[in-house]
C-alpha positions in Angstrom: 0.0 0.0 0.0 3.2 2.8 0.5 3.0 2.7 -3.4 -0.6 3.2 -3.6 -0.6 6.2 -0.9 1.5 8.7 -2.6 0.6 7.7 -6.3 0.1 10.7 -8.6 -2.4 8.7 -11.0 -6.1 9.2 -9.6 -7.1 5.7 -10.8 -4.6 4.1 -8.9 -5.5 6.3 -5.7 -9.1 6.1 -6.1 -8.9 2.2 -6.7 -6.0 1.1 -4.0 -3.9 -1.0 -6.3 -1.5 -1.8 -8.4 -2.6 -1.0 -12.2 -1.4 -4.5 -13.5 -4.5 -6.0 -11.3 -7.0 -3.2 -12.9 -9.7 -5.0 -13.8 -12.8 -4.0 -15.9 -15.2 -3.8 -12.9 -12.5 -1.0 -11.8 -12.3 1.0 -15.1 -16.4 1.0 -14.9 -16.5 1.8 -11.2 -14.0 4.3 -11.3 -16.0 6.2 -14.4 -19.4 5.9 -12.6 -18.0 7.2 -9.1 -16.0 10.0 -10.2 -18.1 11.6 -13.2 -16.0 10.7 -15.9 -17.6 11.8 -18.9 -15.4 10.8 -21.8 -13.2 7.7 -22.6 -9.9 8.2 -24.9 -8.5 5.0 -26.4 -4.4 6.3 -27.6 -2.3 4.2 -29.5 1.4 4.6 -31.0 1.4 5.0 -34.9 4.1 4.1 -37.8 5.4 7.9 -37.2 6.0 7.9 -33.6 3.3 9.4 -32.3 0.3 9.0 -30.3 -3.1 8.5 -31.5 -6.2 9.5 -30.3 -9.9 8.1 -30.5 -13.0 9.9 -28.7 -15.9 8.6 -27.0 -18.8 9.8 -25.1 -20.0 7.7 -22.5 -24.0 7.7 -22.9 -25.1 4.6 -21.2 -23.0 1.9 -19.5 -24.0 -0.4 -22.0 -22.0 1.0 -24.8 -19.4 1.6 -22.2 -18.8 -1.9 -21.3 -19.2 -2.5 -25.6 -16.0 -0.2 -25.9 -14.2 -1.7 -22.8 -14.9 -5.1 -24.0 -14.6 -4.5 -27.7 -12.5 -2.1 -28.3 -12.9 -0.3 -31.7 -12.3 -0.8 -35.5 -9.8 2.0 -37.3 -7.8 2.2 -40.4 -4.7 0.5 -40.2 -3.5 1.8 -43.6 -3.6 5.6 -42.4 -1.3 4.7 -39.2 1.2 2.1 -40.7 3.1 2.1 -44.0 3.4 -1.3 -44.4 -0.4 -2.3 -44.4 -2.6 -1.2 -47.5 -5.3 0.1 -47.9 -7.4 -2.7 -49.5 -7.2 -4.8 -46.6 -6.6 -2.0 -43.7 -8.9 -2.7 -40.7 -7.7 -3.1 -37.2 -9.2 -3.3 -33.6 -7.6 -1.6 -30.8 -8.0 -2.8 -27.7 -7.9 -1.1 -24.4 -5.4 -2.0 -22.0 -6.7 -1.2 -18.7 -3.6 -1.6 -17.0 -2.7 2.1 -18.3 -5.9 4.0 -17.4 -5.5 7.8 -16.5 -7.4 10.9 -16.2 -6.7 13.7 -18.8 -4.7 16.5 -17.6 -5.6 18.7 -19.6 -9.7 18.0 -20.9 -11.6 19.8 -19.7 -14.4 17.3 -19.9 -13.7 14.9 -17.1 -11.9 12.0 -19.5 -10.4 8.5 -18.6 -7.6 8.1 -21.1 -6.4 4.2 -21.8 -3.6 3.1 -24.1 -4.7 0.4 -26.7 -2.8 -2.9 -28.0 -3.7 -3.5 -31.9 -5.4 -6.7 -33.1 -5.9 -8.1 -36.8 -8.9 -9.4 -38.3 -8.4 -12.9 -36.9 -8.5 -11.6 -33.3 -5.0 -12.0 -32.8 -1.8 -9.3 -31.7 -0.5 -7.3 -34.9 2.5 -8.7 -35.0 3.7 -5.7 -37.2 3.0 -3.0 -34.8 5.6 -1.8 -32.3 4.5 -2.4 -29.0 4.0 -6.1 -29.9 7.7 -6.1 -31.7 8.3 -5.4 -28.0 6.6 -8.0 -26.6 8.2 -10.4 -28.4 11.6 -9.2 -27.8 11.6 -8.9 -23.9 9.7 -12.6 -23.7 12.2 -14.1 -26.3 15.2 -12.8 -23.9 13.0 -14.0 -21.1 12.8 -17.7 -22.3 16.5 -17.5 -23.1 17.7 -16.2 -19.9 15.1 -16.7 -17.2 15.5 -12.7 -16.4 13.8 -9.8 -17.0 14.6 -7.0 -19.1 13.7 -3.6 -17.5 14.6 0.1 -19.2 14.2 3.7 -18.5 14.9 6.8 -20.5 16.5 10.1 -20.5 14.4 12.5 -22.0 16.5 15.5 -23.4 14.3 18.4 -25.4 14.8 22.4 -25.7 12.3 24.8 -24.5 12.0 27.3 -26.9 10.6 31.3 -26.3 11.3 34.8 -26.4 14.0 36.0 -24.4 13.4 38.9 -22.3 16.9 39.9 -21.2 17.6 39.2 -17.5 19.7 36.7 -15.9 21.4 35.7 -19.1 22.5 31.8 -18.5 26.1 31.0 -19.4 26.5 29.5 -23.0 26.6 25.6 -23.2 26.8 25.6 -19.0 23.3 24.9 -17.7 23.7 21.5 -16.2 21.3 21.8 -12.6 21.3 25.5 -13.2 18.6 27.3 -10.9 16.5 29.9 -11.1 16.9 32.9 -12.6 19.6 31.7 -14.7 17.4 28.8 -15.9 14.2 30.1 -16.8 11.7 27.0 -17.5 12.4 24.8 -14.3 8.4 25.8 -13.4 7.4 24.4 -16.9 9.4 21.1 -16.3 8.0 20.4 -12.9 4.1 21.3 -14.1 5.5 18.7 -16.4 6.9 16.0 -14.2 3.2 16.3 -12.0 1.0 15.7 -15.1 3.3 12.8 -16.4 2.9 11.3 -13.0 -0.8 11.6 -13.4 -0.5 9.5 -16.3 1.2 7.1 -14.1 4.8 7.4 -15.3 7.4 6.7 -12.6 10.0 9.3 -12.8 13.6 9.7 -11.0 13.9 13.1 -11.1 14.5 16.0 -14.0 16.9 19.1 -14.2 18.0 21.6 -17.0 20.9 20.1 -19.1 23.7 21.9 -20.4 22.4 23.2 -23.8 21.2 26.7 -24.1 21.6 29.9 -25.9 20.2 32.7 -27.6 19.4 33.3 -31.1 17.2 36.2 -33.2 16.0 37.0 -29.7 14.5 33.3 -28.4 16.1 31.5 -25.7 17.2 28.0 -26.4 16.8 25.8 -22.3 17.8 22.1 -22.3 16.0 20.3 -20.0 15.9 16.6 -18.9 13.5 14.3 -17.4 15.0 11.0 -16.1 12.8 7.8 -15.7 13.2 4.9 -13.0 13.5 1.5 -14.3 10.4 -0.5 -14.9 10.1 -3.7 -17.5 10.4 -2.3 -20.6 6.7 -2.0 -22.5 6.3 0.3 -19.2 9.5 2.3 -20.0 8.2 2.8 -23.7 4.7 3.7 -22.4 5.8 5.9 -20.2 8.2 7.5 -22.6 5.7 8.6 -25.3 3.2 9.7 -22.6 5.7 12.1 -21.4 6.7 13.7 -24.8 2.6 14.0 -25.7 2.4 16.0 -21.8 5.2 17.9 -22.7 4.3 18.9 -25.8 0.5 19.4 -24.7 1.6 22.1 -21.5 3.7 23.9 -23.7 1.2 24.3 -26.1 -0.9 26.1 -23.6 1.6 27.6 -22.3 2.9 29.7 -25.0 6.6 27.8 -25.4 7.5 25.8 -28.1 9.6 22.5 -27.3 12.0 20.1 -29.3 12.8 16.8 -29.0 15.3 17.2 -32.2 18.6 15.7 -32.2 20.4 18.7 -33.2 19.1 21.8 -33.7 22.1 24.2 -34.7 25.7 23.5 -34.8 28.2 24.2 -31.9 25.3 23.8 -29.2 24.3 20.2 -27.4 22.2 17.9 -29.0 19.2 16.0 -27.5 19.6 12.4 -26.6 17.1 9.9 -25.3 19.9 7.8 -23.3 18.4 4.7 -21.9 19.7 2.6 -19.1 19.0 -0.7 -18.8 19.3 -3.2 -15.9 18.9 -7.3 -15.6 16.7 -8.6 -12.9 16.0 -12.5 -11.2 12.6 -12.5 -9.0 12.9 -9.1 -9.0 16.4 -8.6 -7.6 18.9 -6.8 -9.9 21.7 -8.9 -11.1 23.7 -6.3 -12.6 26.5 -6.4 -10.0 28.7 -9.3 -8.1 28.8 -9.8 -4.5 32.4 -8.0 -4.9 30.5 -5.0 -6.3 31.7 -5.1 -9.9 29.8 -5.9 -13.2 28.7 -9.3 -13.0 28.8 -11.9 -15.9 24.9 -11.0 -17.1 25.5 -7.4 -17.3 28.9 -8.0 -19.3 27.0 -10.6 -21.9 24.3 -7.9 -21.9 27.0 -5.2 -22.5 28.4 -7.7 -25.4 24.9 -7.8 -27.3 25.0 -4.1 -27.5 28.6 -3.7 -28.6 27.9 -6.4 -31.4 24.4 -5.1 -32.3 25.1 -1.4 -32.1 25.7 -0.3 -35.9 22.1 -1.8 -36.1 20.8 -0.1 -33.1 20.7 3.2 -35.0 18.4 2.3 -37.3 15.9 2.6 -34.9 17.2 5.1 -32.2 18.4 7.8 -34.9 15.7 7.7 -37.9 16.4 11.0 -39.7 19.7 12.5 -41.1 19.8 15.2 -38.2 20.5 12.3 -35.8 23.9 12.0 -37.2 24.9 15.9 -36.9 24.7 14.6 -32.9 26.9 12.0 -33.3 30.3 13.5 -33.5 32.8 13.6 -31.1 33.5 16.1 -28.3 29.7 16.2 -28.0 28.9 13.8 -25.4 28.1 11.8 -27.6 29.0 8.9 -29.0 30.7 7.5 -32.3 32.6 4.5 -31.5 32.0 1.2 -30.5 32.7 0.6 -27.1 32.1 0.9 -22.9 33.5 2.3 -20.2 33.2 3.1 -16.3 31.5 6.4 -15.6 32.9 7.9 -19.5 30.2 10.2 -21.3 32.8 10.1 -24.3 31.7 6.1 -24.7 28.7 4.3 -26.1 27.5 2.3 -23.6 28.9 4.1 -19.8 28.7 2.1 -16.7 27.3 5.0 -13.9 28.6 5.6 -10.6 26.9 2.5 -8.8 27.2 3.4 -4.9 29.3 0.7 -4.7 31.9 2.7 -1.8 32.1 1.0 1.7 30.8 3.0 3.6 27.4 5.1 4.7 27.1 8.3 3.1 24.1 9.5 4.8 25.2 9.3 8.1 28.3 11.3 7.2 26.6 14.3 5.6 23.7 13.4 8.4 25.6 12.2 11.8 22.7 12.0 13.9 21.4 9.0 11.6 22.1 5.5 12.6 23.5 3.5 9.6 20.6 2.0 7.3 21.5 -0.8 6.0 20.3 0.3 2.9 21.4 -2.2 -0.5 21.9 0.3 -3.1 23.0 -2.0 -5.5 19.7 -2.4 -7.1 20.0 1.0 -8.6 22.9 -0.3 -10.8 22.5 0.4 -14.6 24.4 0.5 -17.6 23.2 3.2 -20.3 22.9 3.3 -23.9 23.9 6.6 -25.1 23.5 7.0 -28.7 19.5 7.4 -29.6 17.5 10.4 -30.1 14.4 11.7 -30.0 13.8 10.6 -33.4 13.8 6.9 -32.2 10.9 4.7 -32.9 10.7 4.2 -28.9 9.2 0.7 -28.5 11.2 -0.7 -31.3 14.4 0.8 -29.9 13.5 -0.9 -26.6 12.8 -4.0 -28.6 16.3 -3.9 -30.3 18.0 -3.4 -27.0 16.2 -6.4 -25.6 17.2 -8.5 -28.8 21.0 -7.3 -28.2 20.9 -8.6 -24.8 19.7 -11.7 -25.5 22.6 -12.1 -28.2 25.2 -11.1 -25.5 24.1 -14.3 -23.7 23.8 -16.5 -26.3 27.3 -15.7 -28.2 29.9 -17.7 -27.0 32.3 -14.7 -27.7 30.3 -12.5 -25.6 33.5 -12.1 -22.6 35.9 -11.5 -25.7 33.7 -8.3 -26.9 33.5 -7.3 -23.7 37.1 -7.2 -22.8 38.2 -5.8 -26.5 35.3 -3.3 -26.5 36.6 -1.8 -23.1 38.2 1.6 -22.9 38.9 3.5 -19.9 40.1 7.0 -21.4 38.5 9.8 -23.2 38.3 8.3 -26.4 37.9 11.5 -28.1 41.1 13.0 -26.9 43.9 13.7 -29.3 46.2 11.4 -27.6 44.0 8.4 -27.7 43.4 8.7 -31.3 45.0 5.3 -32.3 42.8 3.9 -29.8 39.8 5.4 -31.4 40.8 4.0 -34.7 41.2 0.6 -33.9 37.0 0.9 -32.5 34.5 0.1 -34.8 32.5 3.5 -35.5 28.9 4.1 -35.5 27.1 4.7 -38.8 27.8 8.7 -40.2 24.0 8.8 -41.7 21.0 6.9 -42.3 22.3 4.8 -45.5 24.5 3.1 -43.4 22.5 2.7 -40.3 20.5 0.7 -43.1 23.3 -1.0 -44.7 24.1 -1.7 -40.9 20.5 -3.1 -40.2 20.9 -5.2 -43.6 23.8 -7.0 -42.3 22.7 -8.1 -39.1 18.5 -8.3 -39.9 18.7 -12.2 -39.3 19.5 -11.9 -35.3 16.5 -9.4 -35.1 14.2 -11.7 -37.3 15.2 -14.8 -35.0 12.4 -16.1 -33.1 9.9 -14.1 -35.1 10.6 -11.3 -33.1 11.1 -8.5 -35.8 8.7 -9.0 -39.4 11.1 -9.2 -42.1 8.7 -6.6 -43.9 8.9 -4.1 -41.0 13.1 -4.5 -41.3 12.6 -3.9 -44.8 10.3 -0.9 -44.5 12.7 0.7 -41.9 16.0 0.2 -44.1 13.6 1.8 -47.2 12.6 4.4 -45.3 16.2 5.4 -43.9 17.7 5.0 -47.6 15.6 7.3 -48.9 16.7 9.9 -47.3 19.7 9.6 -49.8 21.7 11.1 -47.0 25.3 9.8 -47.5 26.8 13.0 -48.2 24.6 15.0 -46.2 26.4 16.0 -43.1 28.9 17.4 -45.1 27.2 19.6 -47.1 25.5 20.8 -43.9 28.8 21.9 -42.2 29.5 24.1 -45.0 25.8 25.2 -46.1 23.9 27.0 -43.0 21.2 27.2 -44.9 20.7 23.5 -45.6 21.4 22.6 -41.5 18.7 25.4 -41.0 16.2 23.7 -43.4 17.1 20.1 -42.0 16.6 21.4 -38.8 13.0 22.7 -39.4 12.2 19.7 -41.4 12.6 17.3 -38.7 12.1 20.0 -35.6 9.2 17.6 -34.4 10.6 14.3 -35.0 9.3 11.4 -33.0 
C-alpha cells in the first residue's frame, strides 16, 4: 500500500492498487463514481506518435461495448506497411494504463490500446507487440527480466526577455533565474505522473543559448526503471504531456537531435538493468559488473551499428553524433565515461554510509543500493521509434548471452580513457565506429537483420520498411554539405524539428 498512498495517477489512488491488477469492474467503477464523462483510447502509430480516439460515455452499456470490444480504425492511415485494400484493425484497451486527462476539460479517462488483426489476434507488425516479443524471447532464453528507463532531453524554446542571461553551453542543474523553464518542467513532471509514469527526477541540461531573440533551455526528465513496454509507455506519454503544456503555455519545445551546430544535442539515453525475482543482477557480491551485465554489455557492442536504425531515424541524428559532444561514435564501454557508447554509472558501490556522514545523527541504514545499478545506452534520439528501440536493446541482450564470444567483446570493447582526446586517437581507430547517416545505419541493419528476425521477433517486412525508409533519405553525403551550407542545417533542422 506505501505505493498506492503517494501515487500521482487518480485511478490508482481512487482504486487502491497496483494498475497490473486493474480490472474491468475497476475502469467501470471508477467512471461511474467519479463523473468521468469521456473515454480516450491512444495508441502509437508508424510515425511515432500517439493517436487518439473519442468517445462519449451515454449509457453503461456502450461503455462496457467499448471496454470489451475495443474499436475498429484504419490500419492503412497509421502504418506504412499495411494497405489500404485490406486495412482494418481493432484496438484494444489496455486497462492496466488507465488515467485521467490533464488537460480535458471534460472529465476523461484516457487508456492506451494494444492493436489486433482481423483474426483476433496481436499485430505482430506493430511496435508495442515487436516489443513484446523481444523482452519474452530474452525471457525464455535467460530466465530474467529485461527492465529500461529513458532520459528524455528536449529544448524549450521562447522569447527572451533579457535578465539573468545563463552561461552558453553551461546549464547543467542551473537554478533559477539563470534557468528560466524549471516551473514548466516540474508542471510537467506532475502531469506525467498523473499519467502514471514513474520518474527519478529531472533538471535543466547543459544546452542553451540565444538566437534572433529566443532563448534555447535544455531540460531533462530521467525515468526509474520498470520492465520495458512500461519504459516505452511511459516514454511517449511524457513527450505527448510535454508537448500538450507547452502548447498552452505559449513555449515551443523540441525533442530534435540537433538543432544548430556548436550547441548540445538531444539524446534519449536509456539505461537498462537485468533482474531474477525481482532482484537486480547487474552487480557481483564483490561490487563489480557481473557476468549477465557484461554478456548484456556484449549484445549491445555487437548489435550497435544496427541499433541506429531505430534510435536515430532521420539524417539530423547524425549531426549529434560527433565527437566532443557527449556523444558517441565509437563502439565501445567504459566506467562512468560520457565520451563512450555504452557508460557504466557511478553504482554506490563505496564502503561506507554516506548518509550518516553528511547526516551524523542518523544510525546506519543498511540500505542495498546495489539495485540501482544500470548501464546506459547513449547514442539514440528523439527521433527513435521508442518501442522498437527498446525491442532492439532487448534483442541485443539476448545475443550477449547467447554468443559464446560474448567475454571476448567485452574485454576488446573496453576503454577507460576519453576516447575522443587527441592522444587516444589510435585507440579510437582501432573501435569500430557508428554509422555517419541513415544509409548506413540501413546497410548496418541489412547485415545483421537475421539476429533481429530470429524467433519471429522483428517481421522481415517491417526490417525492410525501416531500411527503405532510412535510404531514402539519400543522405550519405549530407552532413557534409551541412557543415558548409547553413542554410541547408537550417532547413534540416525545421524539417525534422518535431521528430518522433
Amino acid at each position: 500500500m506505501d505505493n498506492i498512498t503517494l501515487a500521482k495517477n487518480k485511478v490508482v489512488k481512487f482504486l487502491g492498487k497496483d494498475p497490473k491488477m486493474f480490472t474491468r469492474a475497476d475502469i467501470i467503477a471508477f467512471i461511474e463514481q467519479n463523473g468521468i464523462e469521456m473515454v480516450n483510447f491512444m495508441y502509437p502509430a508508424g510515425d511515432g506518435r500517439l493517436k487518439t480516439l473519442n468517445f462519449v460515455i451515454n449509457n453503461r452499456k456502450y461503455l462496457e461495448t467499448i471496454l470489451v470490444s475495443g474499436e475498429r480504425v484504419d490500419g492503412s492511415s497509421l502504418f506504412p506497411f499495411i494497405e489500404a485494400g485490406n486495412s482494418d484493425l481493432y484496438v484494444i484497451p489496455r486497462y492496466s494504463t488507465a488515467f485521467v486527462d490533464p488537460f480535458s476539460e471534460i472529465p476523461t479517462l484516457t487508456m492506451l490500446c494494444t492493436f489486433f488483426n482481423k483474426e483476433g489476434q496481436p499485430l505482430a507488425e506493430s511496435p508495442e507487440q515487436t516489443l513484446r516479443k523481444a523482452c519474452d524471447a530474452f525471457h525464455s532464453s535467460t530466465g530474467l527480466e529485461f527492465e529500461a528507463m529513458g532520459e528524455l532531453e528536449y529544448y524549450v524554446i521562447a522569447p527572451y526577455d533579457g535578465t539573468f542571461p545563463a552561461t552558453d553551453q553551461k546549464g547543467y542543474h542551473e537554478s533559477a533565474p539563470f534557468a528560466k523553464f524549471n516551473k514548466f518542467r516540474a508542471r510537467c513532471m506532475n502531469y506525467i505522473a498523473q499519467t502514471g509514469g514513474q520518474i527519478k527526477y529531472g533538471h535543466s541540461e547543459v544546452g542553451n543559448f540565444t538566437i534572433d531573440g529566443m532563448v534555447y533551455e535544455q531540460n531533462e526528465i530521467e525515468f526509474l526503471p520498470v520492465n520495458a513496454l512500461e519504459a516505452a509507455d511511459q516514454l511517449m506519454l511524457a513527450k505527448w504531456v510535454i508537448r500538450n503544456l507547452a502548447s498552452e503555455e505559449g513555449l515551443n519545445v523540441t525533442f530534435a537531435p540537433k538543432i544548430t551546430t556548436g550547441k548540445a544535442g538531444s539524446g534519449l539515453h536509456v539505461h537498462m538493468r537485468l533482474t531474477r525475482d525481482g532482484v537486480n543482477v547487474m552487480l557481483g557480491k564483490d561490487h563489480r559488473l557481473s557476468a549477465e551485465a557484461r554478456r548484456l554489455i556484449a549484445g549491445l557492442m555487437e548489435l550497435a551499428p544496427s541499433i541506429t536504425a531505430f534510435g536515430n531515424t532521420n539524417p539530423t541524428s547524425y549531426f549529434r553524433l560527433v565527437p566532443h559532444q557527449e556523444a558517441p561514435t565509437n563502439v565501445c564501454w567504459g566506467d562512468r565515461n560520457r565520451s563512450v557508447l555504452v557508460r557504466v554509472p557511478l553504482g554506490w558501490t563505496a564502503d561506507c554510509d554516506m548518509s550518516v556522514l553528511a547526516n551524523p545523527l542518523e544510525a546506519p541504514s543498511g540500505f542495498d543500493a546495489s539495485q540501482k545499478q544500470t548501464i546506459e545506452i547513449r547514442s539514440a534520439d528523439g527521433s527513435a521509434d521508442i518501442y522498437l528501440l527498446l525491442a532492439a536493446l532487448a534483442v541485443a541482450a539476448r545475443r550477449g548471452f547467447e554468443n559464446a564470444e560474448a567475454e571476448k567483446i567485452a574485454d576488446e570493447t573496453y576503454v577507460d580513457v576519453n576516447i575522443h582526446s587527441d592522444e587516444n586517437k589510435a585507440k579510437a581507430a582501432a573501435l569500430a565506429h557508428l554509422p555517419a547517416n541513415c544509409a548506413e545505419s540501413a546497410d548496418a541493419l541489412d547485415r545483421q537483420k537475421a539476429i533481429y528476425e530470429a524467433d519471429g521477433v522483428f517481421p522481415a517486412s517491417m526490417l525492410a520498411g525501416i531500411m527503405n525508409r532510412l535510404r531514402g533519405f539519400n543522405d550519405r553525403n549530407l552532413a557534409s554539405e551541412a557543415r558548409k551550407d547553413h542554410d541547408l542545417m537550417k532547413r534540416l533542422v525545421n524539417q525534422y524539428f518535431h521528430c518522433g
